[in-house]
DRENKE-529630 format. One record per atom (N, C-alpha, C): y, x, z; residue in three letters. Coordinates in steps of 0.001 Angstrom, whole numbers, plus 500000, padded with zeros to 6 digits. Atoms other than C-alpha are relative to their C-alpha. Layout:
// residues N
YXZala
...
// end
This chain:
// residues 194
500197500943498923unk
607755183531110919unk
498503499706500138unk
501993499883500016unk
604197183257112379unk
499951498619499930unk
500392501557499708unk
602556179947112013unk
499400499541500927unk
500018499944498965unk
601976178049114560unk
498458499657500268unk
501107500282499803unk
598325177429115757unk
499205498678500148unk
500566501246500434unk
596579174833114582unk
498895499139500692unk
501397500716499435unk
593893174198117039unk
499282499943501883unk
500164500446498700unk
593006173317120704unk
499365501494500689unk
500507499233499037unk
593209176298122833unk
498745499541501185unk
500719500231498682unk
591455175142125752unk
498274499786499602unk
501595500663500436unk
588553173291123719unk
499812501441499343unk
500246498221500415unk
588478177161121837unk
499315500138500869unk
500727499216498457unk
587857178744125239unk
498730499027500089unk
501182500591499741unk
584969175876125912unk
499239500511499532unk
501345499595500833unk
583097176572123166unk
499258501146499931unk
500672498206499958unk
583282180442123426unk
499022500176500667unk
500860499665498866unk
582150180154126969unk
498509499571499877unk
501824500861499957unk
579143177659125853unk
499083501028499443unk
501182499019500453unk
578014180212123618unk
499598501597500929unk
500208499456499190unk
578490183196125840unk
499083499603501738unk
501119500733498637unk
576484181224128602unk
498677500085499646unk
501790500542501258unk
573726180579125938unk
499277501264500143unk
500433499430501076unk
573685183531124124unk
500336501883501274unk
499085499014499617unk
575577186420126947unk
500627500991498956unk
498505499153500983unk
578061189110125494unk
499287500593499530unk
500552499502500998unk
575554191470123730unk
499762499232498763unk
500985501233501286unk
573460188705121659unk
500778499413499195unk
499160501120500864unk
576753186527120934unk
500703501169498772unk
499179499422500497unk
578014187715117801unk
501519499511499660unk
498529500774499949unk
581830187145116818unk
499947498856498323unk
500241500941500505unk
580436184959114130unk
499531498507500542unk
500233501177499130unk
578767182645116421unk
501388499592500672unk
499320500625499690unk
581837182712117976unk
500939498926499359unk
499506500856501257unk
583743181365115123unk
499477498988499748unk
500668501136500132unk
581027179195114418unk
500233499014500821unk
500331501485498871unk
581050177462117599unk
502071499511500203unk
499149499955499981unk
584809177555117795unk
500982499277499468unk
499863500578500837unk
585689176084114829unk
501487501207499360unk
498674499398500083unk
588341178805114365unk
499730501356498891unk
499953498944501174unk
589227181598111447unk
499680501218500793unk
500010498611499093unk
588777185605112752unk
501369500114500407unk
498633499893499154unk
592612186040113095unk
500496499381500841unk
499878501000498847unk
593140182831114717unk
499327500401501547unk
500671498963498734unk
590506184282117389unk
500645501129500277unk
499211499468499138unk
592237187375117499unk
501441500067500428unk
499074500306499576unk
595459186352117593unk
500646498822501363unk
499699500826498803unk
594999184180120440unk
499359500472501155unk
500543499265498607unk
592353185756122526unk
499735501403499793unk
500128498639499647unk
592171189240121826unk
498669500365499343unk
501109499439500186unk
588944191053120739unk
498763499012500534unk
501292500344499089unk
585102189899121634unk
500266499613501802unk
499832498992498441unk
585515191737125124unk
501081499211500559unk
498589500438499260unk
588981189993126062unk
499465498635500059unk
500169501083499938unk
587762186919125005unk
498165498934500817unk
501334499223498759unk
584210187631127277unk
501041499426501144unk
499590500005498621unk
586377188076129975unk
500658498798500292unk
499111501239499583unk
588692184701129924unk
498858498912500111unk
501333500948499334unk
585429182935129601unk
499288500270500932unk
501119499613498335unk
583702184294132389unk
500721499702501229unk
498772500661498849unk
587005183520134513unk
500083498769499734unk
500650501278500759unk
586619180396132840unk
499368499174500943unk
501542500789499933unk
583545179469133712unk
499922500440502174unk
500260499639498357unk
583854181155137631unk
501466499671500694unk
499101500760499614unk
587222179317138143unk
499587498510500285unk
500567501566499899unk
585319176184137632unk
498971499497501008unk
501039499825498941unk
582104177041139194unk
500686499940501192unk
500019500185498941unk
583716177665142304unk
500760499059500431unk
499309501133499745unk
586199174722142232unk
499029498784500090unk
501057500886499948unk
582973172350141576unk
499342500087501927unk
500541500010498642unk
581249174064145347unk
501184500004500527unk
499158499987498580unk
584428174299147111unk
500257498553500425unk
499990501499499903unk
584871170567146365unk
498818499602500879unk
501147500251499400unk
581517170535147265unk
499606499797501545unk
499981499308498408unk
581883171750150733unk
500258499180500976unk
499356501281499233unk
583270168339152207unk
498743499281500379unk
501032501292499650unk
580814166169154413unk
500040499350501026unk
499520500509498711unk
580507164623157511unk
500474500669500656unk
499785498731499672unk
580173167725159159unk
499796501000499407unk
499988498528500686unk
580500171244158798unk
498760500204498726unk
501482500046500943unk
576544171556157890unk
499367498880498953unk
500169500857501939unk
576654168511155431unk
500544500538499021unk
499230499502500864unk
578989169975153752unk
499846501179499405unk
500698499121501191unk
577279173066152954unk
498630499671499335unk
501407500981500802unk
574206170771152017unk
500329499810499080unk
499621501062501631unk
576202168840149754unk
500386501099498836unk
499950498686501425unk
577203172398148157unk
498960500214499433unk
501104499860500595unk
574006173109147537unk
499294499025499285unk
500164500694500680unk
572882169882146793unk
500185499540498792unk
499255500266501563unk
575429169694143932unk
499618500469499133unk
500555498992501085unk
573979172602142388unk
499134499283499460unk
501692500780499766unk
570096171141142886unk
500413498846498941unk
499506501087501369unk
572008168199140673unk
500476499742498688unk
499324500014501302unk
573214169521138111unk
499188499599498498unk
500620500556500956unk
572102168455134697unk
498907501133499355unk
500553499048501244unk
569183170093132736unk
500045501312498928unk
499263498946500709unk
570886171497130258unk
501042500411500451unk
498995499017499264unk
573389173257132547unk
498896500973500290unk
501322499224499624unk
569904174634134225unk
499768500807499623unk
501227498974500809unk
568283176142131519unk
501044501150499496unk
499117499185500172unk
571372177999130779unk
500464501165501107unk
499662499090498884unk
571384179313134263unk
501744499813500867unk
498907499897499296unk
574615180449135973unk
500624501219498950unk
499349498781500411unk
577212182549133648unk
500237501312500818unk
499684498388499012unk
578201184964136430unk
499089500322500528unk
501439498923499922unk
574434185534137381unk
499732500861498539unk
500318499056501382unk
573784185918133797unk
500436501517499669unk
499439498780499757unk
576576188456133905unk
499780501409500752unk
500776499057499494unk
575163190254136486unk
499201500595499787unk
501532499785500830unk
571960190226134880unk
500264501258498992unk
499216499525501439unk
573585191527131698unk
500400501180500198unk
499161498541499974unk
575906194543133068unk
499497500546501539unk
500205499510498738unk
574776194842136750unk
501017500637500758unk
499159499831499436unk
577123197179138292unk
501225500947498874unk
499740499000500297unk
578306198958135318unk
501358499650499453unk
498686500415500598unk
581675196889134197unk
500702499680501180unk
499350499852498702unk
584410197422136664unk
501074498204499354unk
498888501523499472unk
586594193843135141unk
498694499287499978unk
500858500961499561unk
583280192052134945unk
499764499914501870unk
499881499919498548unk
583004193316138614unk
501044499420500950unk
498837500892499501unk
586166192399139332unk
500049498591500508unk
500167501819499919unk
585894188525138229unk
499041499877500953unk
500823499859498944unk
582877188661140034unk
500239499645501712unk
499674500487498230unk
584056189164143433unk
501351499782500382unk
499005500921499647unk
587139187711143319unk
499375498735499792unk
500693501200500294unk
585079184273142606unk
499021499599501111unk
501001499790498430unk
582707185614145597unk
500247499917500513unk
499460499975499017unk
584846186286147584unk
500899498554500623unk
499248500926500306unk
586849182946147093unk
499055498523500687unk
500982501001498843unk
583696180775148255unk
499317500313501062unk
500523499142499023unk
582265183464150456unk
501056499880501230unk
498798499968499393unk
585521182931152435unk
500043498179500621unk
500290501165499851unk
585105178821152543unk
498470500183500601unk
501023500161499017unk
581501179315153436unk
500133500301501351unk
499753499425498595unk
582401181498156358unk
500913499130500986unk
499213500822499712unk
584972179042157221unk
499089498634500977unk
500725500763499206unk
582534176324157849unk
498506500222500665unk
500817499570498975unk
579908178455159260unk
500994499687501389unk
499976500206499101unk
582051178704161806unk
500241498184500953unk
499860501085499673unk
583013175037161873unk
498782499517500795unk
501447500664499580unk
579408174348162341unk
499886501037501088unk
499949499540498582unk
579545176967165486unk
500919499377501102unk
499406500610499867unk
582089175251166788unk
499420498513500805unk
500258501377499754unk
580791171444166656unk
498336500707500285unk
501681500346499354unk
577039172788167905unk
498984500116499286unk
500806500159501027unk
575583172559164653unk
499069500918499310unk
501053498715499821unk
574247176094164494unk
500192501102501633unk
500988499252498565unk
573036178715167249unk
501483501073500046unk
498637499501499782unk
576502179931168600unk
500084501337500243unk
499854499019499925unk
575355183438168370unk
499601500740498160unk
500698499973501226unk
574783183068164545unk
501052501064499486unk
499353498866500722unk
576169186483162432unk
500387499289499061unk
499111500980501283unk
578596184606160081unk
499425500769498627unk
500540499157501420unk
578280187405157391unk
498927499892499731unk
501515500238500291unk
574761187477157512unk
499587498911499498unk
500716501725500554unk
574300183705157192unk
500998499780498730unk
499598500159501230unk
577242184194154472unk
499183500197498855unk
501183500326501373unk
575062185846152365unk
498754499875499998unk
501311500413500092unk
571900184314153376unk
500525498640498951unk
499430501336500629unk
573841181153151664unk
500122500668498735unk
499459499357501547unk
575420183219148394unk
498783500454499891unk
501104499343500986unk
571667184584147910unk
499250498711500164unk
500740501476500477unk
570003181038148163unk
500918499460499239unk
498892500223500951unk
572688180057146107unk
499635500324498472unk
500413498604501213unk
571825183190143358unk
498733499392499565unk
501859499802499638unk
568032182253144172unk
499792498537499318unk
500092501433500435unk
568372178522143360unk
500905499962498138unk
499626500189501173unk
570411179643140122unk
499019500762499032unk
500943498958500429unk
567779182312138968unk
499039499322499560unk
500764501240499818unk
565308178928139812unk
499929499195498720unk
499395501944501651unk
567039176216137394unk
499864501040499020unk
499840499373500671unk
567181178658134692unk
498477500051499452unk
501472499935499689unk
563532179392135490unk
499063498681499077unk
500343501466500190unk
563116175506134945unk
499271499367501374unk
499919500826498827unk
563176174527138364unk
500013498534500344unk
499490501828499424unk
563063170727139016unk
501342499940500291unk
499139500427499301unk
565927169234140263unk
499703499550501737unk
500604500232498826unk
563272168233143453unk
500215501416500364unk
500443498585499310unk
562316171787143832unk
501227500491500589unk
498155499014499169unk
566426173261144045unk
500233499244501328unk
499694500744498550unk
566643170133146395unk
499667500662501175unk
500707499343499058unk
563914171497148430unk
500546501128500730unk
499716498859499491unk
565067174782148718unk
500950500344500506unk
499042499906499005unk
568247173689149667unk
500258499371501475unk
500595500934498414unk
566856171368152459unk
499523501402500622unk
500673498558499534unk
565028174841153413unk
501024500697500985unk
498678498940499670unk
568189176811153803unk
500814499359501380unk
498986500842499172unk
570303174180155654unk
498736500306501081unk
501249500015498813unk
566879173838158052unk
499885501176500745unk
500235498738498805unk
567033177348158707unk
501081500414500830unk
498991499487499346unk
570245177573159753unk
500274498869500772unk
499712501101498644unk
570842174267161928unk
498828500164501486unk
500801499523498716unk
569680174741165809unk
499163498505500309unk
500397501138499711unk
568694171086165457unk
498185499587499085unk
501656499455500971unk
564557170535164493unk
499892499254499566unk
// end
């Protein structure tokens, strides 16, 4: 009879992800993971699988959350507050979230195009707010709020690369003024209003 597991899945997964955020999937070893974990080696693999498996639930993890934080985000008066306030949220985030960057840039960083499930998570997570942005692009065509001949896609990922650009930034050690800025920038370039 197996015994039964003694210790907080969920807070597990946290910790993995903190260190895989820190440290990405080369650097972290499966000692750190343990370390940070608080958990035995079998316990780890008997619950999440290998390094690599347990990589991947944190990176879904961490880009289940991320985009539940901007989609929340996305709510404002109007259309174009509401992708302010996405951005804004970022521009707010704490310090030490910052300097850590963005896991799924990191990821990118890390493997680029060469892992087809990192790719995966990826743009299912992209696609998931890339789909809400486009949404209230058009809202904001709609109510007036941008130039009613505006290329949605285009201004999609003019948004997902100021987005990238502002996470690349904080990481950098960006202010919290400066991300502001640059998301005042973005919104400015895309509203028909001066």
């Amino acid at each position: 009879m197996a015994r039964p597991r003694e210790f907080d899945r969920a807070r597990a997964l946290n910790q993995a992800m903190a260190v895989f955020w820190l440290k990405g999937y080369a650097a972290t070893s499966t000692s750190d993971l343990l370390d940070a974990m608080q958990i035995g080696r079998q316990s780890m693999y008997d619950t999440f699988g290998d390094k690599r498996a347990l990589y991947l639930e944190a990176l879904k993890h961490y880009s289940d959350s991320s985009v539940s934080e901007l989609l929340q985000a996305l709510q404002g008066a109007s259309a174009l507050d509401g992708l302010a306030n996405m951005l804004f949220t970022f521009a707010a985030r704490p310090a030490r979230d910052n300097a850590k960057g963005c896991m799924g840039v990191n990821a990118i960083c890390e493997f680029g195009q060469s892992d087809d499930e990192v790719n995966a998570l990826r743009d299912a997570s992209g696609e998931m707010l890339n789909s809400a942005v486009a949404q209230v692009l058009r809202d904001a065509v709609a109510a007036g709020e941008v130039a009613a001949d505006l290329d949605i896609a285009l201004a999609v990922a003019f948004v997902a690369s100021t987005l990238s650009g502002m996470k690349v930034s904080a990481k950098a050690g960006a202010t919290p003024e400066v991300l502001h800025a640059i998301a005042a920038m973005a919104i400015k370039a895309l509203s028909i209003k001066p």
